[in-house]
C-alpha positions as CSV (number, residue, x, y, z in Angstrom):
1,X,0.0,0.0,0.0
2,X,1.3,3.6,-1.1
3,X,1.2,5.9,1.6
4,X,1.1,9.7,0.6
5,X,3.8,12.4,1.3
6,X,2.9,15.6,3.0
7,X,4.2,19.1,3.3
8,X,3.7,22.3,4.9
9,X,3.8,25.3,4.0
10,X,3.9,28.6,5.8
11,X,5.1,32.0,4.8
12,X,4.6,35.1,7.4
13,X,6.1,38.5,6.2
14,X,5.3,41.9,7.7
15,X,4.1,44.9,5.7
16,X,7.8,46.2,5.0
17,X,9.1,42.2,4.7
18,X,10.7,41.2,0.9
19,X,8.9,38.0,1.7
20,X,10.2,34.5,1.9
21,X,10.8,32.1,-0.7
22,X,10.3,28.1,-0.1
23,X,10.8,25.4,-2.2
24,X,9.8,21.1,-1.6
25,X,10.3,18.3,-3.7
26,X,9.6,15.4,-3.0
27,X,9.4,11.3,-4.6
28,X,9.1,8.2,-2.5
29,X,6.5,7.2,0.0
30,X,5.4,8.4,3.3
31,X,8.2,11.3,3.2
32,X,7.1,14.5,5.1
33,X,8.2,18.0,5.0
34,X,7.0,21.2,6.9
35,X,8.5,24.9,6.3
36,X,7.3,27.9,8.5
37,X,9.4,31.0,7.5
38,X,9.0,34.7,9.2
39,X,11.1,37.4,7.4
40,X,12.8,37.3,4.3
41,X,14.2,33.6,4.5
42,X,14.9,31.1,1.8
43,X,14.4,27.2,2.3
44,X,15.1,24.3,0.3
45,X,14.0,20.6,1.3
46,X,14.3,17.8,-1.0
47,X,13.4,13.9,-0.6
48,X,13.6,11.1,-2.4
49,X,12.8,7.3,-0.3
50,X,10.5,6.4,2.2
51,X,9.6,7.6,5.6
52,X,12.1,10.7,5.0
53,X,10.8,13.7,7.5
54,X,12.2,17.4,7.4
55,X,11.3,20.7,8.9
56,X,13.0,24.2,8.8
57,X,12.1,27.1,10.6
58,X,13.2,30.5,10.0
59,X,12.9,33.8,11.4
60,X,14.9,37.0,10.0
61,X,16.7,36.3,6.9
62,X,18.4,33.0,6.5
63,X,19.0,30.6,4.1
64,X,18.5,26.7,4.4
65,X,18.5,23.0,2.5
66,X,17.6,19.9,3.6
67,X,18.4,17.3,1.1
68,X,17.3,13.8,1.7
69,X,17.7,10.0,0.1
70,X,17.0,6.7,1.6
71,X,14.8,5.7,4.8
72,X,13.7,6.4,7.8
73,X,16.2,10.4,8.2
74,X,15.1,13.3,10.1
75,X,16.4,16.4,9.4
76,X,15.5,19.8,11.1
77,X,16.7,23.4,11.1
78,X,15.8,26.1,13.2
79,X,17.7,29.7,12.6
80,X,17.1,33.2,13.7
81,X,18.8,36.4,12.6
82,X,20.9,36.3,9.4
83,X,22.4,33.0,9.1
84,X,23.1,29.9,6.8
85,X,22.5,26.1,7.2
86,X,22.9,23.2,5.2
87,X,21.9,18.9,5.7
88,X,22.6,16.4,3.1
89,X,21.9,12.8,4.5
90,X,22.1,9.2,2.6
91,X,21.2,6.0,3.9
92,X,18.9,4.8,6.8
93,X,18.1,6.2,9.9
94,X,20.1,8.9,9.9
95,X,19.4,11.7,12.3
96,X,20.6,15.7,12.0
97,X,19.6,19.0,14.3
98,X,21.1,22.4,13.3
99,X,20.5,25.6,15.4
100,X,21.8,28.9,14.8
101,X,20.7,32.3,16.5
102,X,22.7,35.1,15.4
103,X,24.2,36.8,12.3
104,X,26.5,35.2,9.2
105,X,27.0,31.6,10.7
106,X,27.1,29.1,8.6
107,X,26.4,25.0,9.5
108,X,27.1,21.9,7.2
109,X,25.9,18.6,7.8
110,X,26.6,15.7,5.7
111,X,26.0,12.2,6.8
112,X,26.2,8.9,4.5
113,X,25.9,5.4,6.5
114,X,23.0,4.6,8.7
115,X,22.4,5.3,12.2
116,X,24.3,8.4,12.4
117,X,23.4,11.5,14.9
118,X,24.5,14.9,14.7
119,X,23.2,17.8,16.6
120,X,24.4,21.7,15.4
121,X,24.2,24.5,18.0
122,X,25.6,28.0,17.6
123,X,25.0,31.9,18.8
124,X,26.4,34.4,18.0
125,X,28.4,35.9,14.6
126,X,30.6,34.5,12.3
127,X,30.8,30.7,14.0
128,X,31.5,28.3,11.2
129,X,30.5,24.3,12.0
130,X,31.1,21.4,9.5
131,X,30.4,17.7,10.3
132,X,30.8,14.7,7.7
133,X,30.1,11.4,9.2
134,X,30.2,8.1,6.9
135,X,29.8,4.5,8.0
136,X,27.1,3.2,10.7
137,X,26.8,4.8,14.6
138,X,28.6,8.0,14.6
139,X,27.2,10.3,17.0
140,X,28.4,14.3,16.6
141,X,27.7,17.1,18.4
142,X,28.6,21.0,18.2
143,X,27.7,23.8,20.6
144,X,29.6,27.4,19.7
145,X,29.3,30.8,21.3
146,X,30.7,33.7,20.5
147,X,32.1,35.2,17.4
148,X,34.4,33.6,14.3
149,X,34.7,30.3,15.9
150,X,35.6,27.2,13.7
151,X,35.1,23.2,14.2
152,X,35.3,20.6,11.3
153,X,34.9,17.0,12.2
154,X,35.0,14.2,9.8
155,X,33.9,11.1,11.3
156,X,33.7,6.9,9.7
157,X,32.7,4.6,11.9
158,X,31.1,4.3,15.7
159,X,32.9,6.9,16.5
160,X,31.9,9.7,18.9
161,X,32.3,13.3,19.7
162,X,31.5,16.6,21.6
163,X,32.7,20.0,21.2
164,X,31.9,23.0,23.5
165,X,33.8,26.2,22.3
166,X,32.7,29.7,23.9
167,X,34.3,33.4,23.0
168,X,36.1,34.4,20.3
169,X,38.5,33.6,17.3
170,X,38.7,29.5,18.4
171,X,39.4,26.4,15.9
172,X,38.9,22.6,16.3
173,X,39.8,20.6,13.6
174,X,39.1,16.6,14.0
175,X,39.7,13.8,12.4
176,X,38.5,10.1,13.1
177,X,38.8,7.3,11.3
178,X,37.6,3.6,11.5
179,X,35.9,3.5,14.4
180,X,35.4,2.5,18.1
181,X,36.8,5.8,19.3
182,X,35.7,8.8,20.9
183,X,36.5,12.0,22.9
184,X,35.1,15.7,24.4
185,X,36.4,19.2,23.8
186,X,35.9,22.0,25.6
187,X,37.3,25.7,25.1
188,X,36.5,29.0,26.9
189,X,38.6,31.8,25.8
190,X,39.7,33.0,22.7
191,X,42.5,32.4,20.6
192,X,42.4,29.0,20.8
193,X,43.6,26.0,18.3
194,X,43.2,21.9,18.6
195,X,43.8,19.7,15.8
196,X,43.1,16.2,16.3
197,X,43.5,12.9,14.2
198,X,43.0,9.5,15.3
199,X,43.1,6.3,13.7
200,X,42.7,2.6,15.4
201,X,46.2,1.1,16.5
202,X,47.5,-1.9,14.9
């Protein structure tokens, strides 16, 4: 039995608003997708499988895709002020939350594998985030606060991680391969640089 997709679709501008623009496509079965925009926003969602779900909502004027393939993947976006987010997912059961409050941050998610989680938060201006997980279990999570601060983790494999960075000018750069690993970063100050890349022993 076919079941049907659904989408929703709401635009509120005010009388001196450009307006918002909203675009979903979507092929498969049971795939859902809900936009509610306030502002001048733009938002993207795109689905092609079964039991795909997706919501963005937007207040200010921000810009946002959600692009989805496979089964059973949530995706969500929230943003307020003037910022920029992104989730591309592939697979099964994959699972993505990005938050931003603020002006000019920017958010990637892209996730291939199944049974992957990442969770985006960030306030403030400037705060850059990118996560690419591949492979099954990975579980990723971001919180920034403050202004220009940077973290980039690439991810394959049951791996795990959690970054915390709060005030200004910080970078976290992280690598893990292969699986079975996992660690916690946490920054408060500003200035600050950690590179990390692990890879199973032998």
């Amino acid at each position: 039995m076919r079941v049907p997709c659904t989408a929703l679709l709401v635009l509120l501008a005010g009388p001196a608003a450009a307006g918002s623009v909203a675009y979903i496509d979507q092929v498969g079965e049971g795939n859902q997708a809900s936009h509610v925009q306030t502002g001048a926003n733009s938002a993207d969602t795109r689905q092609t499988g079964t039991q795909l779900w997706a919501e963005q909502l937007q207040s200010g004027s921000n810009s946002a895709t959600i692009t989805q393939s496979g089964q059973r993947q949530r995706a969500s976006i929230t943003q307020l002020g003037s910022n920029a987010g992104s989730i591309a997912q592939a697979g099964t059961g994959n699972d993505a939350t990005l938050m931003q409050d603020g002006a000019a941050n920017r958010a990637t998610v892209m996730q291939s594998g199944s049974g992957n989680r990442s969770s985006v938060r960030q306030s403030g201006s400037g705060n850059l985030s990118s996560t690419v997980q591949r492979g099954d279990g990975n579980d990723s999570k971001h919180r920034q606060d403050g202004v220009r601060n940077e973290v980039t983790t690439v991810q394959e494999g049951n791996s795990s991680l959690s970054v915390t960075q709060t005030g200004n000018n910080n970078s976290i750069d992280s690598t893990i391969r292969n699986g079975g690993q996992g660690f916690r970063i946490l920054q408060n100050g500003s200035g600050m640089d950690i590179r990390v890349i692990q890879t199973p022993g032998r």
